[in-house]
N, C-alpha and C positions, 0 to 999 in steps of 0.2 A: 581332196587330194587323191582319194580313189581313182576317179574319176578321170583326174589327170596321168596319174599308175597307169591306166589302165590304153588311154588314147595316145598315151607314149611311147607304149608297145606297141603298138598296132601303126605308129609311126615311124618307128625305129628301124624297122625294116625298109622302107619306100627311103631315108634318110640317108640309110647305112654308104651306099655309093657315093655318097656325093665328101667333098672336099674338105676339110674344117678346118683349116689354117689359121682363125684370129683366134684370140681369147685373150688369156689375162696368164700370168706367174705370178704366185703368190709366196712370200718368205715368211718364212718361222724363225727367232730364235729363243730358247729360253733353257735355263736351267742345265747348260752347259749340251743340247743338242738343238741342232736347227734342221730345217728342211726346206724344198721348194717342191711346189706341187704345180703343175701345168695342164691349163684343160682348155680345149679349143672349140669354138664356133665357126659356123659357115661366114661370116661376117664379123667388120669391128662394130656395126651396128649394135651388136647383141653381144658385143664383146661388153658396150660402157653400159647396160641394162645393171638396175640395183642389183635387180635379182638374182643374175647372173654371177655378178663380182660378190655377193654376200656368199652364193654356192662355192666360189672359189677361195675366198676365206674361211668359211666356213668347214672346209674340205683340209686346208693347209692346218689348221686345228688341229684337226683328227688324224690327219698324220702324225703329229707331233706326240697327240698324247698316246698313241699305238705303234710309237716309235721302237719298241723292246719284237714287236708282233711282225712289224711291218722288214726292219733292217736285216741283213745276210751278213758273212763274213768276207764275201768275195768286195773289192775293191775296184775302183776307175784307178784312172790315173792320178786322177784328183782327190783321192784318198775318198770319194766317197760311193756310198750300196745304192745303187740306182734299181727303183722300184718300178714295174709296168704299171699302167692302169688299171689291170685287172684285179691286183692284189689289192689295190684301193677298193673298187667298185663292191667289196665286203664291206668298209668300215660303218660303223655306227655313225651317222650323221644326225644328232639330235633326235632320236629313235627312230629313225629311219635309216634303213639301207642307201650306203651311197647310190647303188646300179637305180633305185626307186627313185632317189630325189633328181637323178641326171633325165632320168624319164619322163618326171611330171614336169622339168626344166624344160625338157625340149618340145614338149605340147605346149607349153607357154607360149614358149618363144618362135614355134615353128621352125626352128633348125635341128640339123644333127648336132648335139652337145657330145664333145668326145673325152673322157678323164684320160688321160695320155699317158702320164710319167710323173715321178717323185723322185729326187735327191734327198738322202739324207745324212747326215754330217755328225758327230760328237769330239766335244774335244773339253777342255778347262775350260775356255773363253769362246763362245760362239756368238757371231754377230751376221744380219743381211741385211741387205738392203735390194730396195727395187725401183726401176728405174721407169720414169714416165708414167706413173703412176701416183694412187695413194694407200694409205691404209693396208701398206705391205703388201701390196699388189700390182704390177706394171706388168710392160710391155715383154722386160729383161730383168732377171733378176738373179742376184747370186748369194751364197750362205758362206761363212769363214768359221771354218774351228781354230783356236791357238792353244799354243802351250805357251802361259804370257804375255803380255799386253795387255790393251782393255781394250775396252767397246769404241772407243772413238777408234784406235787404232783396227781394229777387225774392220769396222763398217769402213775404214777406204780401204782397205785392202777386197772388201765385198764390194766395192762400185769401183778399185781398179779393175778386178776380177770381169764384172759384166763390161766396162769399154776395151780391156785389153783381149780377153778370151784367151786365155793360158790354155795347156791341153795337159798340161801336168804339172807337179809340185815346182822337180828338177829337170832338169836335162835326160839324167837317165832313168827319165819315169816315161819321157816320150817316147812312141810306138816308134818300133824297128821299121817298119808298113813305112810309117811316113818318112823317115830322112832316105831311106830306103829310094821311094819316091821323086824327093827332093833331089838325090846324087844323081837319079837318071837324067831331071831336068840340068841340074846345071851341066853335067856330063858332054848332053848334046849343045847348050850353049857354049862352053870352049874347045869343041869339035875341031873347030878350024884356027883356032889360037896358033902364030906363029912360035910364040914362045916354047922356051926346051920344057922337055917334061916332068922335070922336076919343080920347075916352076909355075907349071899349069896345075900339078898335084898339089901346092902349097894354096894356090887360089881356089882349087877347089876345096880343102878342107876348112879353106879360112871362111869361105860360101856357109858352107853345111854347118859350122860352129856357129856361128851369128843366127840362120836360121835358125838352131837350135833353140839358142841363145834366147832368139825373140817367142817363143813358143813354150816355155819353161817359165811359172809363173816366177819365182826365184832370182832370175838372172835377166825379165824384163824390166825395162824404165817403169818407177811406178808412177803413175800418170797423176796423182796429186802433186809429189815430189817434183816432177818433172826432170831428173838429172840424175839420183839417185835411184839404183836396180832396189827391187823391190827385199834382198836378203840386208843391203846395205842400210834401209830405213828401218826395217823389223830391228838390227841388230843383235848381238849372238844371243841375249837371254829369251828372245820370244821364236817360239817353231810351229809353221805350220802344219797343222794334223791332216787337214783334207780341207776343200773348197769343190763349191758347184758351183756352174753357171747357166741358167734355161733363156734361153729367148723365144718368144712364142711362135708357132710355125716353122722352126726349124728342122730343113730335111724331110720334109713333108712336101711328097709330091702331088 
């Protein structure tokens, strides 16, 4: 293992430049906190390696149990403490230092291994799931806290979560940035609307609602239900605390 410690460093630099976009997400939940942990390869090659995907659970682990160490009080939108890499690449990985086990990983493997990001979540009822994958590890994957429910109920709301991609609880949890955005674009699509302006004003806010709408986990179609908004299946006595959602490579240029 030295050995590898040591030819991992010494690779790690010639590595550094290059691209890492595959890898695995891995979900955690238990004992009322969950996480996802996301770490990438140059390749899906070395994305489905044992040893790769045991480091990546393995990893989601030690997140979870260094959840007190690792979590902030600052929030997403998604109600949940979004962790960099780097504050992982300290934890205890089986008496090894993570930054060591990703080192003698990537001498293995000959790629850059990159530990990237963590979600972490707490709530009464936490559930994830992950998607194209096993053993709580896929390609996409997301985590549900509730106040209420149970586990069957979290875990589709954790695989609406990864096929719909909310960006917030509610409506007014979504970034100003975005509908901001949004109003320019439809703005200039009824540019040249003949309609009077009172009623171009009504079409544009009924635009910008709906987007809303569909971007706000709350007030989307929840995709098992299919008909029913995801507040109208929870129903009043269950509330969601925070949700994450990781897909591997994302925004990674």
């Amino acid at each position: 293992f030295q050995w590898l410690r040591e030819k991992g460093a010494s690779r790690a630099a010639k590595l550094e430049t290059r691209t890492a976009a595959h890898g695995l997400v891995a979900a955690r939940a238990f004992n009322g906190r969950g996480c996802l942990v996301e770490v990438n390869s140059e390749t899906d090659f070395v994305a489905r390696n044992a040893e790769f995907q045991r480091f990546v659970r393995d990893l989601a682990d030690a997140a979870l149990r260094n959840y007190a160490s690792l979590t902030a009080p600052q929030r997403d939108a998604g109600g949940a403490a979004l962790v960099q890499g780097d504050a992982l690449k300290a934890l205890d990985l089986q008496g090894t230092l993570v930054t060591d086990a990703a080192l003698a990983l990537s001498a293995h493997v000959g790629e850059r291994i990159d530990v990237r990001r963590c979600a972490l979540v707490e709530g009464a009822a936490v559930s994830a799931y992950a998607h194209n994958g096993a053993d709580g590890a896929g390609t996409s994957a997301g985590v549900v806290a509730l106040d209420g429910g149970d586990d069957d109920v979290g875990r589709q709301l954790a695989m609406h979560c990864v096929a719909a991609r909310p960006l917030a609880i509610d409506v007014d949890g979504l970034p100003a940035s975005l509908l901001d955005a949004e109003r320019v674009i439809v703005e200039a699509q009824l540019a040249d609307s003949a309609k009077p302006a009172d009623v171009v004003e009504k079409i544009l806010n009924g635009k910008l609602n709906k987007f809303a709408q569909e971007r706000a986990l709350l007030t989307q179609v929840h995709v098992v239900d299919g008909k029913k908004t995801v507040q109208k299946v929870l129903g009043k006595k269950t509330k969601v605390e925070a949700f994450a959602v990781f897909s591997v490579g994302e925004n990674i240029e």
